[in-house]
N, C-alpha and C positions, 0 to 999 in steps of 0.2 A: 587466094592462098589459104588454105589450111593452119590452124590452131596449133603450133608446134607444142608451146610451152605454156602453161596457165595456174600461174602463182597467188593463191590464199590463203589470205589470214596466218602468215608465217613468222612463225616464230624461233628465233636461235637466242639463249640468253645464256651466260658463263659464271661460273663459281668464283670470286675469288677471295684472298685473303680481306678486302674491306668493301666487299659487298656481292653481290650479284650483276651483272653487268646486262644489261637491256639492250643488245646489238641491234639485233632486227626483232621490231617488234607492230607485227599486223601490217606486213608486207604483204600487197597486190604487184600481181606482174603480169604482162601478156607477150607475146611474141612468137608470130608467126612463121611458115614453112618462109626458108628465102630471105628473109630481113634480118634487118641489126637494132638492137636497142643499146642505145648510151646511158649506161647507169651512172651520174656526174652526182657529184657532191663533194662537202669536205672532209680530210683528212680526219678518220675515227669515225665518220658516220654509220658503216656497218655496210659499206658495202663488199667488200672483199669476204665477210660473216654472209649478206648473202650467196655469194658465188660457192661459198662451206658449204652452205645448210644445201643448196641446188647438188650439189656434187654426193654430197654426205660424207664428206671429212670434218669430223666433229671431233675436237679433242676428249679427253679425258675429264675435264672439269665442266662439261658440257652440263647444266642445269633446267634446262628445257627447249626443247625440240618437237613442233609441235605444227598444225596448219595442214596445206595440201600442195604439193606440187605434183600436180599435173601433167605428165609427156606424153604427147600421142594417147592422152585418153588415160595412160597407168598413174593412180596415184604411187608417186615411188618412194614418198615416207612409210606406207608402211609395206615397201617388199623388205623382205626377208636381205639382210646386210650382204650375204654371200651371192645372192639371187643378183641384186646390186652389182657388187663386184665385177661379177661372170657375165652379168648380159648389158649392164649399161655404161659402169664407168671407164670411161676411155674409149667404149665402144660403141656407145650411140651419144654420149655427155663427155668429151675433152676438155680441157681448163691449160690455157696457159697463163703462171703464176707470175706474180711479181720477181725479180731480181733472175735475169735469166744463168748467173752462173752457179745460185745458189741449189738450181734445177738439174745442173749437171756434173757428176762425176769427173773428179779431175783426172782422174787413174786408168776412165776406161775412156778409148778413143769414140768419138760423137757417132761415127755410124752403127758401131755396134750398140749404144745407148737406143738411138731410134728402130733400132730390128729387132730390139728384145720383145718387144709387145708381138711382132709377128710370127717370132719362134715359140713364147712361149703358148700365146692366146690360139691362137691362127695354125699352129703345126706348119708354117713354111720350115722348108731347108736356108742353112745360110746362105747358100749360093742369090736363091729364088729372095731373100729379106732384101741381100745387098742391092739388086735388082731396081728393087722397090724403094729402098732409100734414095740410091742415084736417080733414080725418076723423078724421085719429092725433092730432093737435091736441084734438080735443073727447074722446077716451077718454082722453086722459091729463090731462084737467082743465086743459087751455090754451087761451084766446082763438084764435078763429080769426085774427083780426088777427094774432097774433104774428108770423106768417109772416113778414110783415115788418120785424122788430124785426131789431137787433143783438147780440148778445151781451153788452155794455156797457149794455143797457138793460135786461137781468133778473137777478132775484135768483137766489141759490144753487140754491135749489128748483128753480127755473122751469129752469133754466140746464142741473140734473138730468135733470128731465122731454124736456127735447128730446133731452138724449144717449141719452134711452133710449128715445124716437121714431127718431133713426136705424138703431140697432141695431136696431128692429122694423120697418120700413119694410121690408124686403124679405122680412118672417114667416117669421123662424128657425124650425125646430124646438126651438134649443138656444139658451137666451141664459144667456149667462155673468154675470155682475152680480159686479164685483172693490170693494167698499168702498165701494158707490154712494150709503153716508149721511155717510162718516166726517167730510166738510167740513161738516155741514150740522147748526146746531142741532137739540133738542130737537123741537119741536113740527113743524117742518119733514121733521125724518126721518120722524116717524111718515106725516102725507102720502104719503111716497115710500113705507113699508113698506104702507102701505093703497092704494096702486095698484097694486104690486106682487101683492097680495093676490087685488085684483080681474083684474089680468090673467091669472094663477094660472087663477081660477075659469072666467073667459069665454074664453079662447083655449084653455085646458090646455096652458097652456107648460110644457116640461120649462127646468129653470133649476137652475144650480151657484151659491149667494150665500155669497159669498166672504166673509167676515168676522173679525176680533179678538173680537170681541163676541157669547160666547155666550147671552145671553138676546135679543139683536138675532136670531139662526139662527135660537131654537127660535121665532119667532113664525112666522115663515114657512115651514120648513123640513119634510118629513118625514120625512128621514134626516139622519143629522149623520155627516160624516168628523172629524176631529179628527189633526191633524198637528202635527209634531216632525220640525224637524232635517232635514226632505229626505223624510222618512215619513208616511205615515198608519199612526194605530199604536192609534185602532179606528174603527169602522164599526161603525152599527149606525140601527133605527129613529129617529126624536127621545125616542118615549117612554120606550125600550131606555136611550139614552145618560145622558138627564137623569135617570131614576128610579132609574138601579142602570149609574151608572160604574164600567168594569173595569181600564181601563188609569191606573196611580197620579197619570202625570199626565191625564190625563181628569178624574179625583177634585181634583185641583187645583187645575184650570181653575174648575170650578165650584163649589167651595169658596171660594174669590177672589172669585165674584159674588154683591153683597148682595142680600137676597130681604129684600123688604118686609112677606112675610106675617108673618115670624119675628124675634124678637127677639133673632138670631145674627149676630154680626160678620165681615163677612168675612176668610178665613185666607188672607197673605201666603205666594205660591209663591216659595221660597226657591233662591238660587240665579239663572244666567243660561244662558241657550240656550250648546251649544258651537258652536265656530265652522265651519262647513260646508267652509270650508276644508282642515282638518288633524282631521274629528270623532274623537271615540274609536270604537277599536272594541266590537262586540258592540251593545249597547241602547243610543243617545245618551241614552237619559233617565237613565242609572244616577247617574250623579255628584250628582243631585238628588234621586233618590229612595228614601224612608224603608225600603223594601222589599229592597233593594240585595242582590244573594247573587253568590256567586265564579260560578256560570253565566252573570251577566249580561254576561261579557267577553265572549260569544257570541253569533251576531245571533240573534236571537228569529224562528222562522218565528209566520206569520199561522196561530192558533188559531180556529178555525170554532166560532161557540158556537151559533148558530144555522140554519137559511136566509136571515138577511136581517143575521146579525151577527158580526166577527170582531174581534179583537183581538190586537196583539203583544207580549204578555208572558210571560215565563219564569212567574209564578205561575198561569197557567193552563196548562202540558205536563202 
């Protein structure tokens, strides 16, 4: 497989009223044609800031933006924003966002929401858009009839499904997926994680699924990043990360999550993220972790363990 995506030394950091905010800072990322990467970590880490900076929807208080992201070869930090617009987002880079009703119009009915990108990008007729929704309609396990619905008239799931019909409607290569079960019961995530699955299989979408919820990644995923504090701090295959964690919090992370086969309690990560603000220097993880040595005032470069696996800790120099 082919090099889809290739993430350096990225940088997104924010303005605000009590300080500058350090989101993503010297972010690597890799992901290839056909695969899924699980970007997991905790809440405020900055991974949703990188799925921004990948897209290039950068607010207004945006105070540096900087690095390379690489697609098929284009660095696309520095095309040209309108260049952007017109030839990549939505139409080679899709994103579906966190909270899916907060994604959709209540006023206009869902089919016409997902055929606007056809009519306006595309020059379809409406006839030839509606077409095309009810097709994306029946592989995402939705009534054709929806089309006509409101947004007010479906459940969570259903509500899911269309935002992730938009995003595909103009057949990304790269669809981004930011938390796309978090609002959504039990038996309904799964749904979404077994469509997910099958689009995976049938289309070979390359896909970045953003998550808190490490055993939510490994189902889909077959690389897992694992992020701290504005960093990714290892990469590696799923089977790499989950069978033999390197970095202490990696070991944490999944430590913290109960496993059913086994008759082991899950172990509290102790301690709270620093604040990206004002972080410490050297390793942001140090203050929390059990390993802790006088080098870790010092930033940890990325240790290469394999071809397809790296990690940033001072116990592997």
């Amino acid at each position: 497989m082919g090099l889809l995506l290739e993430v350096r030394d990225l940088h997104l950091y924010y303005r605000t009223i009590k300080g500058v905010v350090q989101a993503v800072d010297g972010v690597d990322l890799r992901l290839e044609e056909g695969k899924v990467v699980g970007l997991v970590g905790e809440s405020g880490c900055g991974k949703s800031s990188t799925a921004n900076a990948i897209m290039k929807l950068l607010p207004k208080n945006t105070a540096r933006y900087d690095g390379e992201i690489l697609f098929d070869g284009v660095n696309i930090i520095d095309l040209d924003d309108e260049i952007f617009r017109r030839e990549y987002r939505w139409k080679r880079i899709a994103m579906v966002f966190q909270g899916a009703m907060n994604s959709l119009n209540p006023v206009i009915k869902v089919g016409d929401q997902v055929a606007e990108p056809l009519i306006l990008k595309e020059g379809y007729t409406r006839a030839e858009a509606e077409a095309r929704v009810k097709e994306l309609f029946r592989m995402l396990n939705l009534p054709e009839s929806f089309v006509n619905r409101y947004p007010h008239e479906l459940s969570g799931g259903m509500k899911q499904r269309v935002v992730i019909a938009m995003a595909m409607v103009l057949e990304p290569q790269l669809l981004i997926l930011d938390e796309p079960t978090s609002a959504l019961d039990v038996s309904v995530q799964a749904q979404i994680m077994n469509l997910l699955k099958k689009l995976k299989e049938l289309k070979r979408m390359s896909m970045i699924f953003i998550t808190h919820d490490i055993a939510l990644a490994s189902d889909l995923s077959d690389y897992m990043a694992i992020m701290y504090a504005g960093k990714i701090v290892e990469f590696g295959t799923i089977e790499e990360v989950l069978l033999d964690p390197k970095h202490p919090y990696s070991q944490g992370l999944i430590a913290a999550t109960p496993v059913l086969s086994r008759d082991v309690p899950p172990k509290f990560l102790p301690g709270n993220p620093p604040s990206l603000i004002n972080p410490p220097k050297g390793c942001r993880f140090k203050d929390r972790c059990k390993y802790r040595m006088d080098v870790c005032d010092n930033e940890p470069n990325s240790i290469k363990l394999s071809d397809s696996r790296y990690v940033k800790c001072f116990l592997y120099h």
